[in-house]
KOLTI-94939 format. One record per atom (N, C-alpha, C): residue in three letters; x, y, z. Coordinates in steps of 0.001 Angstrom, whole numbers, padded with zeros to 6 digits, always signed. Atoms other than C-alpha are relative to their C-alpha. Layout:
ALAXYZ/...
! end
This chain:
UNK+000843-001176+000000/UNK+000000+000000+000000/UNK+000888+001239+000000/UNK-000515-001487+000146/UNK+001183+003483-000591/UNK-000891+000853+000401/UNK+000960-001412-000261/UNK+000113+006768+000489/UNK+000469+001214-000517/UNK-000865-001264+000206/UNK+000731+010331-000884/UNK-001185+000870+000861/UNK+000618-000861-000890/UNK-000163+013039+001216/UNK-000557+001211-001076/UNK+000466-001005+000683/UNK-002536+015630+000325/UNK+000280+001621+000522/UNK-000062-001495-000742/UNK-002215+020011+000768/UNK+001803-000507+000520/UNK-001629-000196-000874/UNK+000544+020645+003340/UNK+000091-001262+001247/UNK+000027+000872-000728/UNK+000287+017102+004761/UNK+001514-000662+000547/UNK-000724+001025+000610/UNK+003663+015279+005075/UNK-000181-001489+001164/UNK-000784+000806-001055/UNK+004872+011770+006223/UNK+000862-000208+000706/UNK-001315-000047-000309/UNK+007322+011161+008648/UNK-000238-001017+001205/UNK-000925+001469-000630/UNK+009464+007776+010017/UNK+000471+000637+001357/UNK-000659-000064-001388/UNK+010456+008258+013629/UNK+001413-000406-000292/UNK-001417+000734+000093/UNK+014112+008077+014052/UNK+000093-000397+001323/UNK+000217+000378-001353/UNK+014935+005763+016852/UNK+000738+000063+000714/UNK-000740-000442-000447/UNK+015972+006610+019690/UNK+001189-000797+000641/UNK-001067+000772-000616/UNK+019406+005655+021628/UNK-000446-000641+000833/UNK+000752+000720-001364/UNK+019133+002724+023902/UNK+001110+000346+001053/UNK-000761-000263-001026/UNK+022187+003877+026115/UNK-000178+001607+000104/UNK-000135-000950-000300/UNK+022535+007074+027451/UNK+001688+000215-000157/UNK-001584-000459-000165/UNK+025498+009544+027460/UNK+001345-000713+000695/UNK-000823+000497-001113/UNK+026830+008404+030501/UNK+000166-001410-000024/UNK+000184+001367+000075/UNK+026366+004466+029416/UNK-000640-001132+000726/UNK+001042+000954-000657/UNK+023415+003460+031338/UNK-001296-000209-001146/UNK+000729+000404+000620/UNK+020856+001377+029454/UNK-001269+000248+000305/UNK+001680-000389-000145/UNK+017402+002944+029209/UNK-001044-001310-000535/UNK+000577+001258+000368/UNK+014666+000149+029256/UNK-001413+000984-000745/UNK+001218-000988+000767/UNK+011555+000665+026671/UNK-001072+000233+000571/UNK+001033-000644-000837/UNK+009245+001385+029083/UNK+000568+001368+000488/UNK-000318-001596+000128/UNK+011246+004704+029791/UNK+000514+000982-001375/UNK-000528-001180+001517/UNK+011940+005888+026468/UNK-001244+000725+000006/UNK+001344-001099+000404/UNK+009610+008964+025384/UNK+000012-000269-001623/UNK+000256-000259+001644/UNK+008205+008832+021580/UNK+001495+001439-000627/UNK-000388-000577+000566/UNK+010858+010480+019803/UNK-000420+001388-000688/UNK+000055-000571+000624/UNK+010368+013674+018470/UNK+000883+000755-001119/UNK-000618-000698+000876/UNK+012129+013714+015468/UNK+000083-000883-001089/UNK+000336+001135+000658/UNK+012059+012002+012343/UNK+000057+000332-001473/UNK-000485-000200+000991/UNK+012735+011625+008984/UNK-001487+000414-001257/UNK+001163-000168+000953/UNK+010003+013178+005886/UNK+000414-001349-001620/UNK+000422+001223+001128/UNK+009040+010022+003590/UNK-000827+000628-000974/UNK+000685-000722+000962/UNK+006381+012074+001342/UNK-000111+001108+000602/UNK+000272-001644+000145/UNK+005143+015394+001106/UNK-000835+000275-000997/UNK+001120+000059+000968/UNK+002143+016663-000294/UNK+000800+001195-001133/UNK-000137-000915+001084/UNK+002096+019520-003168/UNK+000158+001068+000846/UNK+000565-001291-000669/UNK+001034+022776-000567/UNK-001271+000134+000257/UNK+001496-000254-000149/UNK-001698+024212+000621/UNK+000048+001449-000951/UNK+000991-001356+001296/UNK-003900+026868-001803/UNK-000338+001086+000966/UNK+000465-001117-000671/UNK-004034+030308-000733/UNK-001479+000496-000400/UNK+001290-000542+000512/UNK-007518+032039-001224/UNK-000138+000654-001233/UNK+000357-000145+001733/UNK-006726+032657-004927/UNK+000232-000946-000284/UNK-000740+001548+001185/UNK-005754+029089-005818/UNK+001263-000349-000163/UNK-001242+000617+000983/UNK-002316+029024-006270/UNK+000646-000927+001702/UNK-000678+000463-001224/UNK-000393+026707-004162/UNK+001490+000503+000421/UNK-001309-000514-000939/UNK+002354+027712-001648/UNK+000793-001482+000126/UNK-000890+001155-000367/UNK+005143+024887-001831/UNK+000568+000144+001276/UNK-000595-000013-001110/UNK+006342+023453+001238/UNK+001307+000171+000184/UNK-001445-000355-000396/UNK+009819+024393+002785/UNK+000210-001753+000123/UNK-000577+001000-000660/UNK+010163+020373+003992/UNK+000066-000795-001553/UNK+000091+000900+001278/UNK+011042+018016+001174/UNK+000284-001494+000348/UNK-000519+001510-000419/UNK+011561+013954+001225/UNK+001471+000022+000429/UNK-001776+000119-000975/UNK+014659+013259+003303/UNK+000308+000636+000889/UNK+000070-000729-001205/UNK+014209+016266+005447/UNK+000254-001052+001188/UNK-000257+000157-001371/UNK+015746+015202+009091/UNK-001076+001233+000620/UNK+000763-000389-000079/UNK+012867+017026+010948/UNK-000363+000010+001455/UNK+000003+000078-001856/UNK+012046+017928+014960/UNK-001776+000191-000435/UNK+002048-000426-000191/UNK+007734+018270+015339/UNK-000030-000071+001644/UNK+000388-000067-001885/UNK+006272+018398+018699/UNK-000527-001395+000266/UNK+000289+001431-001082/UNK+005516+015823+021169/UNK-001268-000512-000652/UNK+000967+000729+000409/UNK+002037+014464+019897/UNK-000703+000951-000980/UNK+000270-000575+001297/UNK+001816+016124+016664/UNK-000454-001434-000711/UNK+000154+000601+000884/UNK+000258+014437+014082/UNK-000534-001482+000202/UNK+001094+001380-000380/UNK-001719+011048+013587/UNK+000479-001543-000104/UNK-001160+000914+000082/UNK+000303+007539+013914/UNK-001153-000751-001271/UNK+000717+001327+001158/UNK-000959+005104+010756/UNK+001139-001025-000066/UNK-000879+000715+000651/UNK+000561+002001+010004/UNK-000353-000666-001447/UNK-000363+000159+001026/UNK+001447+000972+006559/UNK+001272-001263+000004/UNK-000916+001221+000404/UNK+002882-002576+005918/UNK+000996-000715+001006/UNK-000374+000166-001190/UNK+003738-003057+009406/UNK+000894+001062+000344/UNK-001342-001328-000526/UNK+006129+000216+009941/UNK-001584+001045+000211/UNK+000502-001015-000806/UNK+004856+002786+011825/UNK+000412+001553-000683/UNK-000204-000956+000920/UNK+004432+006288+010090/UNK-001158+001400+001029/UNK+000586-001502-000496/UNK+003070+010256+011312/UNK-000719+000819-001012/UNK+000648-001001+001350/UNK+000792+012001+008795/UNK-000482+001725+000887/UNK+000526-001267-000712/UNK+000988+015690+010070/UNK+000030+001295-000620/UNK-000091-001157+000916/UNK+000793+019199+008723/UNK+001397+000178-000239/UNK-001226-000538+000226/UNK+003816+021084+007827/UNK+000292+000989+001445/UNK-000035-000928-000836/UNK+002716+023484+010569/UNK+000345-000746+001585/UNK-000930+000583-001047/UNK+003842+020838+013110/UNK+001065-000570-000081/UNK-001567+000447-000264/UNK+007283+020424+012445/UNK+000089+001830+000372/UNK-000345-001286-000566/UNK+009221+022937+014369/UNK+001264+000364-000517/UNK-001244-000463+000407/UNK+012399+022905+012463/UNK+000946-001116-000902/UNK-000501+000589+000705/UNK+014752+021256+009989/UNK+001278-000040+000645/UNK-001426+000746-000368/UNK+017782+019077+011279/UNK+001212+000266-000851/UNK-001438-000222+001006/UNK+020877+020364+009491/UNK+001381-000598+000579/UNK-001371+000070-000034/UNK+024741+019293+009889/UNK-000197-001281+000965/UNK-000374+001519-001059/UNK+025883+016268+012543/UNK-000408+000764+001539/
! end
């Protein structure tokens, strides 16, 4: 199954998180928090301003990507786990290491 997102929808893959900590203690998965951050898999076209034309999104496929804590709607697709959320909940684009 496939999906393409519609407007200013995109998808986005959780990246997962570390299972050790800094300091090299092993976090068990009952204390991990949902990640907020994650990679863009599609991307719709934009959303239409009130004349019609569409506004392209700033995020594109591959975007590294931060959103907020319970942004967006979990679907699964082919057993992987996926986020269908606006554009207006990502808070910023992941650049450099």
């Amino acid at each position: 199954m496939k999906i393409k997102p519609l407007q200013d929808r995109v998808i986005v893959k959780r990246l997962e998180e570390d299972e050790m900590s800094k300091g090299g203690i092993i976090i068990p998965d009952s204390a991990k928090e949902s990640p907020a951050e994650g990679e863009i898999m599609a991307a719709g076209p934009g959303k239409k301003d009130e004349n019609g034309k569409v506004a392209p999104l700033e995020v594109k496929k591959g975007d590294k990507v931060v959103f907020s804590k319970y942004a967006g709607t979990e679907i699964k697709v082919d057993g992987v786990e996926y986020l269908i959320m606006r554009e207006e909940d990502i808070l910023g684009i992941v650049t450099g290491k």
